[in-house]
N, CA, C and O atoms as a printed pandas DataFrame, in Angstrom:
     atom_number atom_name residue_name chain_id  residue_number  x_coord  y_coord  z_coord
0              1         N          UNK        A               1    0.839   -1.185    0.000
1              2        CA          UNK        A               1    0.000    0.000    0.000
2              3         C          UNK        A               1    0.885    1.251    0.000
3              4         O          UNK        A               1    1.893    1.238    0.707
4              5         N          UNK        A               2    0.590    2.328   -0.734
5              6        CA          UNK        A               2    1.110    3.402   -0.713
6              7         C          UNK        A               2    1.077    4.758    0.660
7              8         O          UNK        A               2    0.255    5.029    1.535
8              9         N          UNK        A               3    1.678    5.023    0.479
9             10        CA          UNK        A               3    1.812    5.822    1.894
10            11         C          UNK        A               3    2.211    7.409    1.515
11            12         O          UNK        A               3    3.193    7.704    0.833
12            13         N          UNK        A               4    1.330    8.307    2.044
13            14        CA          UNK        A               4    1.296    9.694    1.099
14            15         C          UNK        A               4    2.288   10.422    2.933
15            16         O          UNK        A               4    1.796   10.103    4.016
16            17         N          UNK        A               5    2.853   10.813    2.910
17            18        CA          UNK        A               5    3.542   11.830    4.305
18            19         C          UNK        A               5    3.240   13.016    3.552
19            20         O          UNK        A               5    3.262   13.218    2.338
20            21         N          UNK        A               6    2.867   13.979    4.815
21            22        CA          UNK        A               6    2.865   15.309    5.072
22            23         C          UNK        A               6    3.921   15.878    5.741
23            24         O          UNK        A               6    3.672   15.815    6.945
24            25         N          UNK        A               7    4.631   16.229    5.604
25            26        CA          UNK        A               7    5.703   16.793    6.556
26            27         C          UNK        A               7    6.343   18.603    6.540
27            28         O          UNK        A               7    6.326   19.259    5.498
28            29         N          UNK        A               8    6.702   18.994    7.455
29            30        CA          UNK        A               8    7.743   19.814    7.458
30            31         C          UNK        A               8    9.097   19.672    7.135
31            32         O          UNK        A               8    9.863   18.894    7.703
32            33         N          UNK        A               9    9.518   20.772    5.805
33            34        CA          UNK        A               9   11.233   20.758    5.738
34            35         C          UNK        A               9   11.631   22.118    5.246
35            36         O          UNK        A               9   10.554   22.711    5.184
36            37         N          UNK        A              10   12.382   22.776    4.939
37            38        CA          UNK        A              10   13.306   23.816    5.122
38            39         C          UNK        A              10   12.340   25.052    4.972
39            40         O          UNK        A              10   12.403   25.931    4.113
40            41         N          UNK        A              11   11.141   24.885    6.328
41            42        CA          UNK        A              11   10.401   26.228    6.243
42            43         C          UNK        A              11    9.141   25.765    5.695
43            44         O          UNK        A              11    8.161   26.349    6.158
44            45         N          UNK        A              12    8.860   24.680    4.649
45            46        CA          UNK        A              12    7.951   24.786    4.076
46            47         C          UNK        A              12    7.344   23.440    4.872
47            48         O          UNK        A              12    7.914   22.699    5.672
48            49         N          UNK        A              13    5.750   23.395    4.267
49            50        CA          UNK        A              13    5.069   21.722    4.575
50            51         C          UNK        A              13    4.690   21.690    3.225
51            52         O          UNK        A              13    4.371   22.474    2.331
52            53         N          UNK        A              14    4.942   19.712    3.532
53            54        CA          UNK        A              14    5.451   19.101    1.750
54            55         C          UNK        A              14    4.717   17.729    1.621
55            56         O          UNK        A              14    4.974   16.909    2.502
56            57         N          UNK        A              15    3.883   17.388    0.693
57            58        CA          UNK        A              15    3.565   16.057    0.548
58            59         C          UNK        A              15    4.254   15.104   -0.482
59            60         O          UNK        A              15    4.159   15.471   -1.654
60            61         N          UNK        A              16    4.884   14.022   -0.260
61            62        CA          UNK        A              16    5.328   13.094   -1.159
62            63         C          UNK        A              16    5.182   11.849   -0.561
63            64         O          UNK        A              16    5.125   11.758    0.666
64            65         N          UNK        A              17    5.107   10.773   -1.369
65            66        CA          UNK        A              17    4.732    9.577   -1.455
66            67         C          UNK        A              17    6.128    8.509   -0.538
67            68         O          UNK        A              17    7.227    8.370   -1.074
68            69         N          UNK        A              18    5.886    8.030    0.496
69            70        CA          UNK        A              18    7.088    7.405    1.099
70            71         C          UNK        A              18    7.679    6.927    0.251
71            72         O          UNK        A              18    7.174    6.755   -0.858
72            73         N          UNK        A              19    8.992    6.560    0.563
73            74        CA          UNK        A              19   10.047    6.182   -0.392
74            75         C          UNK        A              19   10.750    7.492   -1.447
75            76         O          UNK        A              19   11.943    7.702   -1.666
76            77         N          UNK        A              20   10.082    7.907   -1.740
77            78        CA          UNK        A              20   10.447    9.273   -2.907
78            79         C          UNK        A              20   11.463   10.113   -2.058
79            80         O          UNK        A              20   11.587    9.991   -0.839
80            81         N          UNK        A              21   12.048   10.825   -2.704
81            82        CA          UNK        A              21   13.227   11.773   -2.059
82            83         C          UNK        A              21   13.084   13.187   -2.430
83            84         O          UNK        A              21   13.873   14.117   -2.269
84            85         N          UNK        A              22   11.463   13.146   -3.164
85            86        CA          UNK        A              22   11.062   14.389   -3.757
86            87         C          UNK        A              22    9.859   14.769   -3.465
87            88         O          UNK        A              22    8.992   13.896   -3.510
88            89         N          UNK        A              23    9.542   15.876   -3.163
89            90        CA          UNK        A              23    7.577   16.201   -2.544
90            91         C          UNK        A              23    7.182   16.524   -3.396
91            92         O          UNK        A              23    7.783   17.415   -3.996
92            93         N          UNK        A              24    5.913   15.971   -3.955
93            94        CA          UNK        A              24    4.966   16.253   -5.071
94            95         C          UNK        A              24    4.747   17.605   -5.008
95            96         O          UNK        A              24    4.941   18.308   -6.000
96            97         N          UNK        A              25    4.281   18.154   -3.735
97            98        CA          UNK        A              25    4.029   19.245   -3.348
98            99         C          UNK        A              25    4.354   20.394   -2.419
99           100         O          UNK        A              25    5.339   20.177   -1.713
100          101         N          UNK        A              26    3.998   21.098   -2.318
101          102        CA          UNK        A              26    4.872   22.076   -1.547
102          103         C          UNK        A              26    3.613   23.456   -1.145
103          104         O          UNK        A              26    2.934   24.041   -1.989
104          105         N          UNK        A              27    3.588   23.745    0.615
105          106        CA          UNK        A              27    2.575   24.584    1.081
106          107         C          UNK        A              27    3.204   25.456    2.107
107          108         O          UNK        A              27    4.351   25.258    2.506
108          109         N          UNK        A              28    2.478   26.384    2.515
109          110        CA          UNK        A              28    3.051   27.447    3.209
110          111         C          UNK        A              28    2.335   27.378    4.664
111          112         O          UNK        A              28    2.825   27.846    5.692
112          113         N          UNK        A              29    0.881   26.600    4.548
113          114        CA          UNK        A              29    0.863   26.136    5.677
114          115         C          UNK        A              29    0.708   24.563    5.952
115          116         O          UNK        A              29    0.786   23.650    5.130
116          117         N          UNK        A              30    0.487   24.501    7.222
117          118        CA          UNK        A              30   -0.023   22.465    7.548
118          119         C          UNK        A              30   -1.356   22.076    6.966
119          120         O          UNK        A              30   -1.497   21.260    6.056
120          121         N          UNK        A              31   -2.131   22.604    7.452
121          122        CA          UNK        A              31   -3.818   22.863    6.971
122          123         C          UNK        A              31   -3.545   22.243    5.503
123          124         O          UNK        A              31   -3.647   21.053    5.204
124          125         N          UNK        A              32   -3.143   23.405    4.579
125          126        CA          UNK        A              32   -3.265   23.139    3.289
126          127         C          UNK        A              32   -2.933   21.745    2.936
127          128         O          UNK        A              32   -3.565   20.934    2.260
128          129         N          UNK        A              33   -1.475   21.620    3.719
129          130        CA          UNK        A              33   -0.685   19.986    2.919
130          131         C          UNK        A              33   -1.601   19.143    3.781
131          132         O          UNK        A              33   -2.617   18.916    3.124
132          133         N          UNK        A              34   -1.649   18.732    4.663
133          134        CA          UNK        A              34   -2.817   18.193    5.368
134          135         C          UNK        A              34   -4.177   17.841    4.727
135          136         O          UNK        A              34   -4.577   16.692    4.911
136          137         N          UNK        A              35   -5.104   18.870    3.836
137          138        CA          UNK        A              35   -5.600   18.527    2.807
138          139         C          UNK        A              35   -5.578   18.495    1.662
139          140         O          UNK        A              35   -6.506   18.382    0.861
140          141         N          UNK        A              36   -4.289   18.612    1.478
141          142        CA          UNK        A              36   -4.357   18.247   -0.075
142          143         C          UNK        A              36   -3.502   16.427   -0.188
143          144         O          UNK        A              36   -3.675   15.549   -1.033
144          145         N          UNK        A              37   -2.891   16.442    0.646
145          146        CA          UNK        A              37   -2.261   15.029    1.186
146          147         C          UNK        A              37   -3.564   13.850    1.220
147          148         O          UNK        A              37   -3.435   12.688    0.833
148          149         N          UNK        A              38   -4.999   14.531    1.851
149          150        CA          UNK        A              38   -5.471   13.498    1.971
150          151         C          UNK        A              38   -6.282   13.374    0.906
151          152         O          UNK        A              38   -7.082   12.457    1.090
152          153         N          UNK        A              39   -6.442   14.041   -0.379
153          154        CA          UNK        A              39   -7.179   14.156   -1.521
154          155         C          UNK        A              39   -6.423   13.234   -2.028
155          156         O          UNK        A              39   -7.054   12.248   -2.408
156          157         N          UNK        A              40   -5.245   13.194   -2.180
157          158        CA          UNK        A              40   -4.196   12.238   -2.905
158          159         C          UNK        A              40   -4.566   10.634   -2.285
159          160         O          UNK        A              40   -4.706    9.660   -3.024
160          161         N          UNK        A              41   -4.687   10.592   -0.807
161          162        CA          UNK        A              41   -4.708    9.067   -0.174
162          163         C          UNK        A              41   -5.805    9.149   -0.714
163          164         O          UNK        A              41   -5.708    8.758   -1.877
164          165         N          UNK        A              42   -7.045    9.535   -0.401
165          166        CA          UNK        A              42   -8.366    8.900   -0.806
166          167         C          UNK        A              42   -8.105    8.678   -1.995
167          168         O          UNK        A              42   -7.816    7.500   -2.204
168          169         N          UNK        A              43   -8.086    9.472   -3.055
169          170        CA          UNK        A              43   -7.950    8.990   -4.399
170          171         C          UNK        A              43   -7.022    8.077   -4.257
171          172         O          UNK        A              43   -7.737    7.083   -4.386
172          173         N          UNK        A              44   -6.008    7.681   -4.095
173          174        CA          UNK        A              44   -5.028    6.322   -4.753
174          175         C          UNK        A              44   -5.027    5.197   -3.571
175          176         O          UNK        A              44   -4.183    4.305   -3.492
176          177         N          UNK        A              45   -6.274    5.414   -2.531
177          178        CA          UNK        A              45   -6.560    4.128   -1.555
178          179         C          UNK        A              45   -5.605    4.113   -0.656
179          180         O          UNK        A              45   -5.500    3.080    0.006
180          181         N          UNK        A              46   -4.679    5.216   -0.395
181          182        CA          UNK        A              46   -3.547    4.882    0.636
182          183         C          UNK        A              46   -3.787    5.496    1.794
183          184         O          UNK        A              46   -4.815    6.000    2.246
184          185         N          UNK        A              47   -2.327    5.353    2.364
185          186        CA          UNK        A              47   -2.377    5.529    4.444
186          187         C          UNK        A              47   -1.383    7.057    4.208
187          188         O          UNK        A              47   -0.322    7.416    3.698
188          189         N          UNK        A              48   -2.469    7.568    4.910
189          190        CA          UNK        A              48   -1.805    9.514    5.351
190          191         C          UNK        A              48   -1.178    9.600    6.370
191          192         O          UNK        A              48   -1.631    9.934    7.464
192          193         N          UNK        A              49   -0.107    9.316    6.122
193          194        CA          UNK        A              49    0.912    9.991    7.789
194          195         C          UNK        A              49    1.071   11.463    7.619
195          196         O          UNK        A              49    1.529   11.938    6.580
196          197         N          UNK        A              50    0.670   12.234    8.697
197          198        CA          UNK        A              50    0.513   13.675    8.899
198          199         C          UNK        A              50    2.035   13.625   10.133
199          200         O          UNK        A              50    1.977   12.854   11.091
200          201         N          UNK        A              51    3.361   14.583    9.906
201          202        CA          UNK        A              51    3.749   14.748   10.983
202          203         C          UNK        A              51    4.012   16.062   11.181
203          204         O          UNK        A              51    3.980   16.994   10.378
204          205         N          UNK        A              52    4.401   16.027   12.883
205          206        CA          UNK        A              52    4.906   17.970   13.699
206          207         C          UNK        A              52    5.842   18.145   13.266
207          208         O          UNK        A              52    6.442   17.240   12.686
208          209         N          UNK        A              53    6.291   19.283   13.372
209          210        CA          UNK        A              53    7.366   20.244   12.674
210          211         C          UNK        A              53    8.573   19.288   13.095
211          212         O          UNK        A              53    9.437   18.930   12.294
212          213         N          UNK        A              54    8.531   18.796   14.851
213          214        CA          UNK        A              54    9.525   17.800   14.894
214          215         C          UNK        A              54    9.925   16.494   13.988
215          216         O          UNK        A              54   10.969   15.850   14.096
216          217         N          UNK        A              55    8.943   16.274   13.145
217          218        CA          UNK        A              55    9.162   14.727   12.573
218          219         C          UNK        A              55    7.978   13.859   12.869
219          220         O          UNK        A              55    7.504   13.090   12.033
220          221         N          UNK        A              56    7.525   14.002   14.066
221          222        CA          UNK        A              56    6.942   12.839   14.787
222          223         C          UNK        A              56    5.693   12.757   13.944
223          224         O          UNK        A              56    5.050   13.731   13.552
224          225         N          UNK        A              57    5.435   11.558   13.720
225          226        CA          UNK        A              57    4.299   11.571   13.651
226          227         C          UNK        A              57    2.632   11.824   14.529
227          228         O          UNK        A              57    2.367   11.219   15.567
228          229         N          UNK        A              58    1.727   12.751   13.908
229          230        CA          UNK        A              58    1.302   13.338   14.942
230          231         C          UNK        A              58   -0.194   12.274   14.757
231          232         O          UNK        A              58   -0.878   11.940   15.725
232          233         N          UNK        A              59   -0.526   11.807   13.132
233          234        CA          UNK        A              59   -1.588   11.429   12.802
234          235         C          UNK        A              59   -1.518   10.538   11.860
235          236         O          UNK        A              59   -0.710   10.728   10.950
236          237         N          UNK        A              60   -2.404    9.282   11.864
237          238        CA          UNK        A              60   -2.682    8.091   10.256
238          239         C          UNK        A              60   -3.885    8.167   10.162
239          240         O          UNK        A              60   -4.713    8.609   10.958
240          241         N          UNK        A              61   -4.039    7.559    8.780
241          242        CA          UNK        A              61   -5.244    7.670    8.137
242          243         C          UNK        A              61   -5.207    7.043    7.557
243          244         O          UNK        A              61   -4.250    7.161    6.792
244          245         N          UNK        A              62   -6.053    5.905    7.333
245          246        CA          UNK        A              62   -5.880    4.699    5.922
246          247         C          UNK        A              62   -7.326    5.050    5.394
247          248         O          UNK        A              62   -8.350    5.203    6.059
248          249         N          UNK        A              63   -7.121    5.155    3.805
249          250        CA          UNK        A              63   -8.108    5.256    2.926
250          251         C          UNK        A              63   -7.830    4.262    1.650
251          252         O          UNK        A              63   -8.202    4.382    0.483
252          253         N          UNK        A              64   -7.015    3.199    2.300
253          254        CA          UNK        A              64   -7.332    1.727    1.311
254          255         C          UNK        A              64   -8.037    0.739    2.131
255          256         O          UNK        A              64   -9.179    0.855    2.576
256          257         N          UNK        A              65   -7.123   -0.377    2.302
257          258        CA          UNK        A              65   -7.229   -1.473    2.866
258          259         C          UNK        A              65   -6.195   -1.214    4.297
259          260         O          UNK        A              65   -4.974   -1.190    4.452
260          261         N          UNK        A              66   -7.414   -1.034    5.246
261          262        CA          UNK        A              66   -7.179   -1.139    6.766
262          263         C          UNK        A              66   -5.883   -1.875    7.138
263          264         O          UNK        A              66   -5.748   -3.073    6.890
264          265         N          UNK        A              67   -4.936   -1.143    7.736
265          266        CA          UNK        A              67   -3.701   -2.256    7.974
266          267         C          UNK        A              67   -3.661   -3.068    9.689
267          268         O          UNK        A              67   -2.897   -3.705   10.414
268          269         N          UNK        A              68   -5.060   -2.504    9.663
269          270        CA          UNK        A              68   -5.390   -2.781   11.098
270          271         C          UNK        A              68   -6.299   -3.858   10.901
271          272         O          UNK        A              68   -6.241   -4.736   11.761
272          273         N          UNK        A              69   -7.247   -4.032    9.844
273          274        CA          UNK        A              69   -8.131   -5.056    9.572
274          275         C          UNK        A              69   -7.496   -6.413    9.232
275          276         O          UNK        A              69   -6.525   -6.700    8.532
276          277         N          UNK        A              70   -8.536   -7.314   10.102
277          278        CA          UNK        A              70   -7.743   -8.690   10.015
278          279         C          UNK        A              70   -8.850   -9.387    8.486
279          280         O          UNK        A              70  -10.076   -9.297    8.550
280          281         N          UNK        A              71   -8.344   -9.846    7.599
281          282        CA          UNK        A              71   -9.493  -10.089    6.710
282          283         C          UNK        A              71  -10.135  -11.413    7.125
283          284         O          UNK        A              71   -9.402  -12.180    7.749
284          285         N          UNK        A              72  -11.453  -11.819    6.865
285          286        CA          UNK        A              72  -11.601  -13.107    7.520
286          287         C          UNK        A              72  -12.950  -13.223    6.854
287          288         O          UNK        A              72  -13.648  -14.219    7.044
């Protein structure tokens, strides 16, 4: 499953797809990347990690297949 991060880096908040070394996008505030991050998961079924300016992750969101759901 794909995994969209929101993050903070040199001043700005940035969404790119884990693994990538490049942000699709680029915002001036959290709010914005925050929703525009999760327009991207819903559309392509993936998990939104939102993190604080520190790194941490502050928030997830799965809009595929639950990685919490046991299938049965």
């Amino acid at each position: 499953m794909t995994t969209i991060e929101t993050f903070h880096e040199d001043n700005i908040w940035k969404n790119r797809r884990q693994g990538d070394s490049v942000a699709f996008a680029v915002f001036d505030t959290k709010a914005e990347a925050v929703a525009a991050g999760r327009e991207v998961a819903i559309r392509e079924g993936a998990e939104h990690v939102i993190k604080d300016l520190d790194g941490r992750i502050a928030e997830k969101n799965s809009y595929g297949n639950d990685p919490r759901t046991i299938p049965g």
